[in-house]
C-alpha positions as CSV (number, residue, x, y, z in Angstrom):
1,X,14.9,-12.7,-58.5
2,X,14.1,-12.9,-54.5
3,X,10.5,-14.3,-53.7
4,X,8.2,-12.0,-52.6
5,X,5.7,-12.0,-49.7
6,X,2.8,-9.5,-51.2
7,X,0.8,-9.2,-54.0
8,X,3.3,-6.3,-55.2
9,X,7.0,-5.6,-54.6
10,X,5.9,-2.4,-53.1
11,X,3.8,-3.9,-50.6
12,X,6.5,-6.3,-50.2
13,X,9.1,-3.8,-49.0
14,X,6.5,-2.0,-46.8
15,X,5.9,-5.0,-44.7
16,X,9.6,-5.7,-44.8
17,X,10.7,-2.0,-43.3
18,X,7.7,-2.7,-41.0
19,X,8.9,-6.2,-39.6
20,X,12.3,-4.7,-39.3
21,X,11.2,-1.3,-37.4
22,X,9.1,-3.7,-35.2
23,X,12.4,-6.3,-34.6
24,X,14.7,-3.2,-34.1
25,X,12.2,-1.6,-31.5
26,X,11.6,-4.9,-29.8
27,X,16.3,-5.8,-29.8
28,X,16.0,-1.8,-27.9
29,X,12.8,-3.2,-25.8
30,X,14.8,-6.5,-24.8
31,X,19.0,-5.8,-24.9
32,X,19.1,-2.2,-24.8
33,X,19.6,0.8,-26.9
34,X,23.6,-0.8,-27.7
35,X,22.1,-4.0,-28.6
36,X,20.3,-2.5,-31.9
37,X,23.4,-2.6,-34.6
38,X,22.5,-3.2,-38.0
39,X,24.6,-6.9,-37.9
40,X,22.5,-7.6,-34.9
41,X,19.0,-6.8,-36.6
42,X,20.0,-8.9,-39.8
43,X,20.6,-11.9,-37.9
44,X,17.2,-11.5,-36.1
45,X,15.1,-11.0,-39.5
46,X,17.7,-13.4,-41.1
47,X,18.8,-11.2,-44.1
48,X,21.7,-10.5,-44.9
49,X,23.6,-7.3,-44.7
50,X,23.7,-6.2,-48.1
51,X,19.9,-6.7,-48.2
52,X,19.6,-4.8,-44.8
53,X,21.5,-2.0,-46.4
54,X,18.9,-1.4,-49.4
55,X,16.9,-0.3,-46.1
56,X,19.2,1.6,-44.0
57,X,22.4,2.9,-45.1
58,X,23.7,3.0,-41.5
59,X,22.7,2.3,-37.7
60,X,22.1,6.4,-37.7
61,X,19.3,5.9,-40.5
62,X,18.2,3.0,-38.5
63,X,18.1,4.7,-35.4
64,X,16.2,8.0,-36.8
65,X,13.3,5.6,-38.8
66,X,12.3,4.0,-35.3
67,X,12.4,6.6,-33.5
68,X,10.4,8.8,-36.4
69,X,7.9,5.9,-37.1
70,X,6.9,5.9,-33.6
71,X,6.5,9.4,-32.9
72,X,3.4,10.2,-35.5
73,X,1.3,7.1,-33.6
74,X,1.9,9.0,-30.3
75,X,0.8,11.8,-31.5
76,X,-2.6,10.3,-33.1
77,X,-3.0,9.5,-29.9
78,X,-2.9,12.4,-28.0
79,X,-5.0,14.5,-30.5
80,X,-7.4,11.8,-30.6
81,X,-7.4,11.2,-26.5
82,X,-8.1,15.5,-26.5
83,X,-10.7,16.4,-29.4
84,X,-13.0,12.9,-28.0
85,X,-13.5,15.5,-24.5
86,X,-14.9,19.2,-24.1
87,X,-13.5,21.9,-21.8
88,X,-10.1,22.7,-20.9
89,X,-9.8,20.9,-18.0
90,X,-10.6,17.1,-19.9
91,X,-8.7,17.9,-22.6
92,X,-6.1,18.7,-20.4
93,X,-6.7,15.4,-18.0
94,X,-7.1,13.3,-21.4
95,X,-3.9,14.8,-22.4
96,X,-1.4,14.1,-19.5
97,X,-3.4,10.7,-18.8
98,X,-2.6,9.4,-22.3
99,X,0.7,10.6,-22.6
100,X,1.3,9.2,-19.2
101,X,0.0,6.1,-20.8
102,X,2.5,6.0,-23.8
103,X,5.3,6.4,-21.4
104,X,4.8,3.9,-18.6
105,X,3.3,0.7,-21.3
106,X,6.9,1.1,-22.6
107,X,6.4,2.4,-26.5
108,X,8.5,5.5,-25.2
109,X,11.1,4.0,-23.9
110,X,12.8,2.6,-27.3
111,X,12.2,6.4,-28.9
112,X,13.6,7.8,-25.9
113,X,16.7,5.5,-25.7
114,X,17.6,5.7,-28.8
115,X,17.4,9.6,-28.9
116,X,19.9,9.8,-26.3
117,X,22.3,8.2,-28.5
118,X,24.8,10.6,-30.9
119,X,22.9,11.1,-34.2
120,X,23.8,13.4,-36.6
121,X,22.2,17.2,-37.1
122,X,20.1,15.9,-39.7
123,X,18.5,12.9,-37.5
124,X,18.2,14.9,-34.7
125,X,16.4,17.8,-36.2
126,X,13.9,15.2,-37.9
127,X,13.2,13.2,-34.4
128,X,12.7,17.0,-32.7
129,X,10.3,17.9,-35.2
130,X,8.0,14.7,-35.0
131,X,8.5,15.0,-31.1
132,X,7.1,18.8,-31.2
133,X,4.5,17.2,-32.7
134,X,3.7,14.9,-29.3
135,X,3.1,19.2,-27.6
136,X,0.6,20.3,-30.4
137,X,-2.4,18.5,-29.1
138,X,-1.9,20.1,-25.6
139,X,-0.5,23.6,-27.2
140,X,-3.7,23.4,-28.6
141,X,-5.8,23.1,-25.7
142,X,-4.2,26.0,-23.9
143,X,-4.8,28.5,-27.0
144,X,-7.9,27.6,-26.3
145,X,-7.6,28.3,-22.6
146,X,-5.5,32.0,-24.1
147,X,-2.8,30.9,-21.6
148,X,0.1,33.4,-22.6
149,X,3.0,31.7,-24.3
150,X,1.7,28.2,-25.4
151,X,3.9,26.9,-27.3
152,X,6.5,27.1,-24.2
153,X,3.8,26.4,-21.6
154,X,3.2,22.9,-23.3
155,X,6.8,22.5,-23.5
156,X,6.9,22.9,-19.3
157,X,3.6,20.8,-18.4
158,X,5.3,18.2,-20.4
159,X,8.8,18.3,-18.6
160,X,6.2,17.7,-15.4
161,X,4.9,14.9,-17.1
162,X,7.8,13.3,-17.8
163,X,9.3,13.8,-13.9
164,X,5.6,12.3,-13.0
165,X,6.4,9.4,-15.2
166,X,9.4,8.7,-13.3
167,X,7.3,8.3,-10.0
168,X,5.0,5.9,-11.4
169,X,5.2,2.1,-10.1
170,X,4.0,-0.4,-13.4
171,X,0.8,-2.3,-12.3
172,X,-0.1,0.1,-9.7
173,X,-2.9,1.3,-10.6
174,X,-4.0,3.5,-7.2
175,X,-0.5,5.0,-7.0
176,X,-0.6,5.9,-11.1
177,X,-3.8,7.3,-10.5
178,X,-2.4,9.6,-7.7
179,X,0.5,10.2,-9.5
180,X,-2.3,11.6,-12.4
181,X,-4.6,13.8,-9.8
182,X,-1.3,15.5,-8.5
183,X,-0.1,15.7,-12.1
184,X,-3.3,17.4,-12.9
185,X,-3.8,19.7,-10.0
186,X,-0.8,20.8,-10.8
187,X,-1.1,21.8,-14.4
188,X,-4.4,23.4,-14.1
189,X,-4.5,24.9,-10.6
190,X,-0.6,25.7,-10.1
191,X,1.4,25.0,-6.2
192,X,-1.3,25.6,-4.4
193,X,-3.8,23.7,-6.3
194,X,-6.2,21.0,-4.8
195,X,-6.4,17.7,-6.1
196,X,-8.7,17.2,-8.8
């Protein structure tokens, strides 16, 4: 029988999915998004394949359980960045300023890249459900607000978000913060909005 690293085999698997999520996300963070194969995560962890595969089945089950461990953290995030401020405008400003925090530190980018790849129906639904979840928070907010049509309302401010992301200069943190004020005018007071 294998050694075990825990005081259980139970925990012992937990900690090994979560060293090899961690390893996959960082081959993604380091190689790219083509770099993450299953071969290429056994060699890092230094199991070997037929141990690998009592974990994922294939690179699509692989792909899916980064992506969907990720997600649910992001979301605790947002929720938490939004129900720790009152009024609609900071929840909305704690919203788009963490979210823009999850994408430019990087702990997007391996959910996003690997989402881009071919996955199958299954997969895909699974990652679009936990990434609906990432919209609640701020879906939320503009119930609150009785803005007509949330649900698709959240799904727009975020598409803004993500083309503000874009914009955004790492370790700048006077431009990020303009890129944030426009972001927010934006949302809350439409075109012709001021800065806030």
């Amino acid at each position: 029988m294998p050694k075990i690293s825990a005081d259980t085999v139970a925990q012992h698997r937990a900690n090994r999915l979560r060293d090899l999520l961690d390893t996959g996300r960082a081959i993604v963070a380091t190689e790219g998004a083509e770099a993450l194969t299953l071969a290429a995560l056994a060699r890092r962890v230094g199991l070997s394949r037929p141990t690998l595969y009592e974990y994922f089945r294939s690179r699509e089950e692989l792909v899916t359980a980064i992506v969907t461990d990720e997600l649910p953290d992001q979301a605790r995030r947002l929720a938490e960045a939004v129900h720790a401020v009152s009024g609609v405008p900071a929840k909305v400003e704690a919203y788009l300023r963490t979210v823009l925090e999850i994408i430019v530190d990087g702990s997007h980018g391996a959910v996003v890249a690997l989402s881009a790849h071919a996955l199958p129906e299954a997969s895909r639904r699974q990652i679009r459900n936990e990434h609906e979840k990432l919209l609640a928070p701020l879906a939320e907010v503009l119930v609150e607000a009785r803005v007509p049509e949330p649900g698709l309302r959240a799904l727009l401010i975020h598409g803004s978000v993500e083309a503000a992301a874009r914009t955004v200069r790492p370790g700048d943190a006077e431009q990020s913060e303009a890129v944030l004020r426009a972001l927010l005018a934006q949302t809350l007071h439409g075109v012709g909005g001021q800065p806030a």
